[in-house]
C-alpha positions as YAML, in Angstrom:
chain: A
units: angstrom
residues:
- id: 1
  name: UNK
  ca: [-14.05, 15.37, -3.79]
- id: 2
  name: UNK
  ca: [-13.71, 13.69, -7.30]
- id: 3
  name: UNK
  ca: [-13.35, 10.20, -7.44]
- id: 4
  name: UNK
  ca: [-11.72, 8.20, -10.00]
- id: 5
  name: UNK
  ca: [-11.48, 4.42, -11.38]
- id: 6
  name: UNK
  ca: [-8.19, 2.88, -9.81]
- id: 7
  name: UNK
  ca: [-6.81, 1.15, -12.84]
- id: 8
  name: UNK
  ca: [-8.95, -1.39, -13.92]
- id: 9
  name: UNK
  ca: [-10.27, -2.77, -10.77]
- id: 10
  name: UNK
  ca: [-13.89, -1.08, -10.89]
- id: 11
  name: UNK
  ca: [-13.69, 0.50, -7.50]
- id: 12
  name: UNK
  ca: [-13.21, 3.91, -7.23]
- id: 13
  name: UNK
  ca: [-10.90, 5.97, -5.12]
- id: 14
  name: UNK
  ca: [-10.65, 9.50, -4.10]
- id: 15
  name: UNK
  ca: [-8.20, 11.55, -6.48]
- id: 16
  name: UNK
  ca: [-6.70, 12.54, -2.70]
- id: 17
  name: UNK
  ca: [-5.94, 9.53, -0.30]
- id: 18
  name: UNK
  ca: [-4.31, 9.83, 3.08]
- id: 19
  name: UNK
  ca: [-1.09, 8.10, 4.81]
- id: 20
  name: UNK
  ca: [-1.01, 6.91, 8.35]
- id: 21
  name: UNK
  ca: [2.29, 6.84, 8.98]
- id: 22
  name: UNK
  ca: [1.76, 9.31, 11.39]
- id: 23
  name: UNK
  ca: [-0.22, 7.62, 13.43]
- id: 24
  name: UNK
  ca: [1.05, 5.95, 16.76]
- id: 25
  name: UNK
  ca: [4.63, 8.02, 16.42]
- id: 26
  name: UNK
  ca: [3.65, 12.27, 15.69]
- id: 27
  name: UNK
  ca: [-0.23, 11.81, 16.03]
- id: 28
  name: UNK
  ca: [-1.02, 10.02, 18.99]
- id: 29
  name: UNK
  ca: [-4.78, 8.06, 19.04]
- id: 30
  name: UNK
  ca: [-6.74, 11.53, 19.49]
- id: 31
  name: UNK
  ca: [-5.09, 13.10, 17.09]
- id: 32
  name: UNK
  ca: [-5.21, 10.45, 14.30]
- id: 33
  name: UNK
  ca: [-9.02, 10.50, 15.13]
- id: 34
  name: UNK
  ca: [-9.33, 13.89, 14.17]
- id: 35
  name: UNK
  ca: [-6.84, 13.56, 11.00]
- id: 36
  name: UNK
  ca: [-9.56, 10.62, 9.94]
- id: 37
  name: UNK
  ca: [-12.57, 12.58, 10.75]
- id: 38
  name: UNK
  ca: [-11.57, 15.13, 8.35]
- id: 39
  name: UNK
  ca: [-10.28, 13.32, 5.47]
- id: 40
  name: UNK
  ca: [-14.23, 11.52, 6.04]
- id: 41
  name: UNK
  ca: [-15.62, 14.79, 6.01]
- id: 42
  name: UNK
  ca: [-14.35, 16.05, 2.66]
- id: 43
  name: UNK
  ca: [-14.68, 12.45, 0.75]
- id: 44
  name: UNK
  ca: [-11.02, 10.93, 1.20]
- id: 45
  name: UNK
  ca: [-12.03, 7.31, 1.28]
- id: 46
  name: UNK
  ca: [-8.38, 5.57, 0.68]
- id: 47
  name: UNK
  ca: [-5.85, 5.17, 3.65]
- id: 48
  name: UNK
  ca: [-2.61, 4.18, 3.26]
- id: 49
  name: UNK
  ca: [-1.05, 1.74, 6.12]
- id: 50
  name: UNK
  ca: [1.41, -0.89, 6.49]
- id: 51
  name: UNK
  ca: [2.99, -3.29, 8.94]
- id: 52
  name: UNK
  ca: [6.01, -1.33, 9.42]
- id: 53
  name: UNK
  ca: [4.71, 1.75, 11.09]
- id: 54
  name: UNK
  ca: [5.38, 2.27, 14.73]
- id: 55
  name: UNK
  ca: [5.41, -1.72, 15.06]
- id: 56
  name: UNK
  ca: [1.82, -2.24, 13.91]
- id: 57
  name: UNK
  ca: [0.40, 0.75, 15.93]
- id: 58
  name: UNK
  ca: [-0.43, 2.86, 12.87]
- id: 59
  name: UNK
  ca: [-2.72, -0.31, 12.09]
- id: 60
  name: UNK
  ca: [-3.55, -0.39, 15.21]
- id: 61
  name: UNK
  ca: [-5.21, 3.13, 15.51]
- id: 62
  name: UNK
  ca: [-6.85, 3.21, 12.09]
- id: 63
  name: UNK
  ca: [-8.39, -0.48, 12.54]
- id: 64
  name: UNK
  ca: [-10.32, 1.12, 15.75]
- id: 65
  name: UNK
  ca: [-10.90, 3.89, 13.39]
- id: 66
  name: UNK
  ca: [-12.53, 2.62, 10.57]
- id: 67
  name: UNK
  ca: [-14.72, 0.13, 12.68]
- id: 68
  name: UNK
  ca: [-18.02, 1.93, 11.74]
- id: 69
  name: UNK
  ca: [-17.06, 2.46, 8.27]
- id: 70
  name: UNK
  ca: [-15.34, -0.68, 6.61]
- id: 71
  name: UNK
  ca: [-17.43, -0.84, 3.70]
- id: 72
  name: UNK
  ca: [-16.89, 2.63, 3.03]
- id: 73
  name: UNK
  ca: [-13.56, 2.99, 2.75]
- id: 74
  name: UNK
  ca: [-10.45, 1.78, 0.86]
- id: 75
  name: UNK
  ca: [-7.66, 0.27, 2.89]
- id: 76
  name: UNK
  ca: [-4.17, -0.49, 1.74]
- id: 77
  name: UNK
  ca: [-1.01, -2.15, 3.85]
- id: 78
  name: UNK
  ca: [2.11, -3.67, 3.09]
- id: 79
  name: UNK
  ca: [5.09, -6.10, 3.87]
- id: 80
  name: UNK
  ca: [8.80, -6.49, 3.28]
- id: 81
  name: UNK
  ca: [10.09, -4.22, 6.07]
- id: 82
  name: UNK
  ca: [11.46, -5.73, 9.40]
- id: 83
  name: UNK
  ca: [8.18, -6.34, 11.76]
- id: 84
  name: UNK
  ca: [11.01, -8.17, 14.27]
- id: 85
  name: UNK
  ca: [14.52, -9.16, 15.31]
- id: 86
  name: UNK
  ca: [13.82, -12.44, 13.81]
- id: 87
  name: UNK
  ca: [15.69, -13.41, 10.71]
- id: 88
  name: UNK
  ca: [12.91, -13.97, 8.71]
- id: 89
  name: UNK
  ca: [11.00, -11.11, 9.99]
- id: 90
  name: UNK
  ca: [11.40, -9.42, 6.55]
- id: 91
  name: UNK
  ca: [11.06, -10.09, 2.88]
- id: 92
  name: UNK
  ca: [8.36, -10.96, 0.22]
- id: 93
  name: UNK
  ca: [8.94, -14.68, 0.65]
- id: 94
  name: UNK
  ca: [5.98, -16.82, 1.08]
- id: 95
  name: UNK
  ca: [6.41, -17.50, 4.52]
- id: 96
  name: UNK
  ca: [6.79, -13.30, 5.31]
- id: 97
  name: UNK
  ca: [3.51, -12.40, 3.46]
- id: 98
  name: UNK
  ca: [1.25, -15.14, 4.97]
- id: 99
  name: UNK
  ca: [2.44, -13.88, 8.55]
- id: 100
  name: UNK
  ca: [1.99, -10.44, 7.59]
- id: 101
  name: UNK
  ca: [-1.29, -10.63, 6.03]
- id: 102
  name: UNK
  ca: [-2.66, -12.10, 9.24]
- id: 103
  name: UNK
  ca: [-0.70, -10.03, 11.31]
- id: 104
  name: UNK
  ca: [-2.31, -6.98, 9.84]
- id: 105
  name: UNK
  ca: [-5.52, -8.32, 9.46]
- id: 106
  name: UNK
  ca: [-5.84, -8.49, 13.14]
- id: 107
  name: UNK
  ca: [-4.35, -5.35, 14.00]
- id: 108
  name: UNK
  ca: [-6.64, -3.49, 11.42]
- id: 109
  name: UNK
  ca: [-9.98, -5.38, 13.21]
- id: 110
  name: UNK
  ca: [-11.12, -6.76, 9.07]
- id: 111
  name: UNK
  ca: [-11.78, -9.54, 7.61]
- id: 112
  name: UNK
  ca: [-10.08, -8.13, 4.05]
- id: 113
  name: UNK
  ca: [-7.04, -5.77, 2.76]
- id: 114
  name: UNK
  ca: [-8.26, -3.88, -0.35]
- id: 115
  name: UNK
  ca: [-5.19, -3.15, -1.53]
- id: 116
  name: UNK
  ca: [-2.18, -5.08, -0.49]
- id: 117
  name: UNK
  ca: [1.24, -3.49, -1.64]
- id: 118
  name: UNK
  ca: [4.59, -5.70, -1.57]
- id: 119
  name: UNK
  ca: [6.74, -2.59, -0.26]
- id: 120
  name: UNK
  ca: [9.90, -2.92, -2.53]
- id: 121
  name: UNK
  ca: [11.71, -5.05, -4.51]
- id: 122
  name: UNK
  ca: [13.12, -8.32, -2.79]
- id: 123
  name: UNK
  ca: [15.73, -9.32, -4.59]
- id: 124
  name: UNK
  ca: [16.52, -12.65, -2.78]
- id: 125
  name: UNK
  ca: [13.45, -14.06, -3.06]
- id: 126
  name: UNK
  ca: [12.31, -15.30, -6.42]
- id: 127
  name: UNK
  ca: [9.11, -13.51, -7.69]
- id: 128
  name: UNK
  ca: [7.63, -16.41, -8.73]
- id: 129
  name: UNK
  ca: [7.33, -17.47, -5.06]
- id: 130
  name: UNK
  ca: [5.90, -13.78, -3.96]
- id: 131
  name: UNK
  ca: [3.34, -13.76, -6.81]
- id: 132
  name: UNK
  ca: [1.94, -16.82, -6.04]
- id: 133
  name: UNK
  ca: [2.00, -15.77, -2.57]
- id: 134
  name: UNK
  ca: [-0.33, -12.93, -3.14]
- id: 135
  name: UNK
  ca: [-2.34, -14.95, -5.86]
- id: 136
  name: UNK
  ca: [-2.92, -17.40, -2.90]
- id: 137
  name: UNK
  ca: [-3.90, -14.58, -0.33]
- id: 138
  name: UNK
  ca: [-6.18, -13.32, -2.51]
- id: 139
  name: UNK
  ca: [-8.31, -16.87, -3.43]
- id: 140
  name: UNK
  ca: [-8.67, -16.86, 0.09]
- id: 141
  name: UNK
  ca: [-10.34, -13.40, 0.42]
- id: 142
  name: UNK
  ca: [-7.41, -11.91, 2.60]
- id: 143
  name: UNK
  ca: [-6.34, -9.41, -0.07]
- id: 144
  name: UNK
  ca: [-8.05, -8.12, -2.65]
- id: 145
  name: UNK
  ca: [-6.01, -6.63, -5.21]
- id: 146
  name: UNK
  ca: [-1.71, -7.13, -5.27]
- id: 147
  name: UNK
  ca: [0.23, -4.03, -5.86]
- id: 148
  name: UNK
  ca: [3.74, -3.05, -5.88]
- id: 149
  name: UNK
  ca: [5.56, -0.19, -4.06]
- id: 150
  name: UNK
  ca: [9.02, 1.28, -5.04]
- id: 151
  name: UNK
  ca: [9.26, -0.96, -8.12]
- id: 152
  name: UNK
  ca: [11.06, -0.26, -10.69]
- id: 153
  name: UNK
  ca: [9.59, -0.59, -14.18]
- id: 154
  name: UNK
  ca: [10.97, -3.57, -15.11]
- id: 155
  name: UNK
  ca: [10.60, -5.11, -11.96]
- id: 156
  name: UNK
  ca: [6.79, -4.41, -12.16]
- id: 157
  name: UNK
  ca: [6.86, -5.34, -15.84]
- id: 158
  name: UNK
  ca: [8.55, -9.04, -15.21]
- id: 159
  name: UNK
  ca: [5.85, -9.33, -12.80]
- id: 160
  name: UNK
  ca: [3.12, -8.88, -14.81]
- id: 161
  name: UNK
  ca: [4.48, -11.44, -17.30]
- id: 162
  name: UNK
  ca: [4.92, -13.97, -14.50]
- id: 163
  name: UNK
  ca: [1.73, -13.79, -13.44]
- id: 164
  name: UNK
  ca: [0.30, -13.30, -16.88]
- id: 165
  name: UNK
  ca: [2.14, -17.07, -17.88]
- id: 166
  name: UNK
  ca: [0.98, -18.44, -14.52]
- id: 167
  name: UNK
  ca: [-2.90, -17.38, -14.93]
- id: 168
  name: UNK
  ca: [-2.29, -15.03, -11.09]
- id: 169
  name: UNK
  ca: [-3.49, -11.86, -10.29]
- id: 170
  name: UNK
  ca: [-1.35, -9.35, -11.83]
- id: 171
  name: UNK
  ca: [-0.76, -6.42, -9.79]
- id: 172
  name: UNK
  ca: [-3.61, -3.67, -10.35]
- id: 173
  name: UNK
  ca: [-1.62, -0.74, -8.51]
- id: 174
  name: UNK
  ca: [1.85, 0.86, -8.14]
- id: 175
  name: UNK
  ca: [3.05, 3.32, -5.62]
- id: 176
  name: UNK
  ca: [6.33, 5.13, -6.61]
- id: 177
  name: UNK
  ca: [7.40, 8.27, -4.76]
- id: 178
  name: UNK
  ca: [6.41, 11.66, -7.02]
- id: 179
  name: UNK
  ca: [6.74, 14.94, -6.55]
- id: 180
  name: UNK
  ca: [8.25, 18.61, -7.23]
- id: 181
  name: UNK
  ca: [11.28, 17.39, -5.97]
- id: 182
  name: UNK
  ca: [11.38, 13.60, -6.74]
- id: 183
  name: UNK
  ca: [10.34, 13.29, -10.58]
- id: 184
  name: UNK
  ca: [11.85, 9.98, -12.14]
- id: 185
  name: UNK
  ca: [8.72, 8.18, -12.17]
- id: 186
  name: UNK
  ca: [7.76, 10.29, -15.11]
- id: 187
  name: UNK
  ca: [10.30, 8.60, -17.15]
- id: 188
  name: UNK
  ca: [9.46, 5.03, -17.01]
- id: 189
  name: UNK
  ca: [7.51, 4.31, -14.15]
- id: 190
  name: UNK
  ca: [4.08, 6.36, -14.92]
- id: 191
  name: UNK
  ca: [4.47, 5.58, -18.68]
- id: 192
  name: UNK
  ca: [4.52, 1.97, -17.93]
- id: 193
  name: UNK
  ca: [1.30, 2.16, -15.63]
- id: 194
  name: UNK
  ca: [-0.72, 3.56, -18.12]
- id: 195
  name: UNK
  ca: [0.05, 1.42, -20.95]
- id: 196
  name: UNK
  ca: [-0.44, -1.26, -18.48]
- id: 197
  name: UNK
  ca: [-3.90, 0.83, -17.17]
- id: 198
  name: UNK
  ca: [-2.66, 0.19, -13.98]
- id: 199
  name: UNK
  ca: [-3.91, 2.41, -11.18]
- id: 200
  name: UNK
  ca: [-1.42, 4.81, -9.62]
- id: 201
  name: UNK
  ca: [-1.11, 5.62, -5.97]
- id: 202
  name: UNK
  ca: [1.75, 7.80, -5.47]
- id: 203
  name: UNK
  ca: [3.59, 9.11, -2.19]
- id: 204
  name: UNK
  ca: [5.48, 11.84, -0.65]
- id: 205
  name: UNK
  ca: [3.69, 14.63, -2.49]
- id: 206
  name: UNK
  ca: [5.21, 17.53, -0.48]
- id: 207
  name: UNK
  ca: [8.53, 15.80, -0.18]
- id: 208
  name: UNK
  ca: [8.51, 15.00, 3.58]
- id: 209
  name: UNK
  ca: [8.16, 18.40, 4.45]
- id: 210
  name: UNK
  ca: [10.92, 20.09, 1.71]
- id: 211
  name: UNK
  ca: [8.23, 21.33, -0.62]
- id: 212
  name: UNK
  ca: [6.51, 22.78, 2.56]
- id: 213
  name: UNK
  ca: [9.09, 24.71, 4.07]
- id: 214
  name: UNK
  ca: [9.52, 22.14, 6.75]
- id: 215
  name: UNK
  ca: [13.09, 19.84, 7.73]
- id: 216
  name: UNK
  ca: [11.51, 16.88, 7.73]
- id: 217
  name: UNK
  ca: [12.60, 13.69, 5.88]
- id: 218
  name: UNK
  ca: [13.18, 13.93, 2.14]
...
């Protein structure tokens, strides 16, 4: 396995990383075990989680699972999806994050997030509120690095310039969806990231299935 410099960060992430979705919906406990176990064994040391998954379970399963191993390995997770039938169960607002962030802290059995993704664009919120949101979270040592997911370019590009004026943490990674099938982020979104030299993190590489044969989600 070949590992690589995420951005500008200094840590460095295995060019392959592995999504947990999976787990606690089509791989129960044992089989998420054995998924893990063999993304250890060839040198995968980033997994990809978030708050959303099967209500917290995919957290759930890969805190137990990383137990032995924290300092070894690179963990992600993220918030805006519903995580309730509350109306404020959702969102980047201030309020959302902090609840999330400990939420998922406990589920995942750490003390820290490595890499803590705001999952898409909220537009009712205003992004000065999220930003300092995540600039807070991470002076306390709950998240390490912010990062966006399913930004646009501009989107992440405003960001940056917010927290650039503000003296935050910019966001060190994006995650837009690539693949054989799904190519826009070669037009703007990829472009932007490395002019920005931020670190990339993309998803749906087979297209849920599509570029596999399968009829899963695309």
């Amino acid at each position: 396995m070949e590992y690589r410099f995420l951005g500008e960060t200094g840590i460095k992430v295995s060019e392959l990383a592995m999504g947990t979705w999976a787990f606690g919906g089509e791989a129960d406990a044992e089989t998420a075990r054995a998924m893990f176990d063999r993304c250890r064994d060839v040198g995968i040391n980033v997994f990809d989680c978030a708050d959303s998954y099967h209500g917290g379970r995919s957290e759930e399963i890969l805190g137990g699972l990383i137990a032995g191993c924290r300092d070894e390995v690179i963990i992600t997770s993220k918030a805006y999806f519903p995580t309730g039938a509350h109306p404020n169960a959702a969102g980047a607002s201030r309020r959302h994050l902090v609840r999330s962030v400990e939420e998922s802290l406990r589920r995942l059995g750490t003390e820290w997030i490595d890499i803590f993704f705001i999952h898409r664009f909220d537009e009712r919120t205003a992004l000065e509120e999220t930003l300092r949101a995540l600039d807070d979270l991470l002076d306390q040592g709950k998240i390490l690095y912010p990062a966006a997911s399913n930004f646009a370019a501009w989107q992440v590009e405003k960001a940056l310039g917010i927290s650039a004026r503000q003296g935050w943490a910019g966001f060190a990674c994006i995650q837009p969806m690539y693949n054989l099938v799904k190519r826009q982020a070669e037009v703007e979104i990829l472009p932007m990231a490395e002019a920005e030299t931020l670190g990339g993190m993309t998803y749906s590489p087979l297209g849920g299935g599509l570029l596999t044969g399968e009829d899963g989600p695309h």
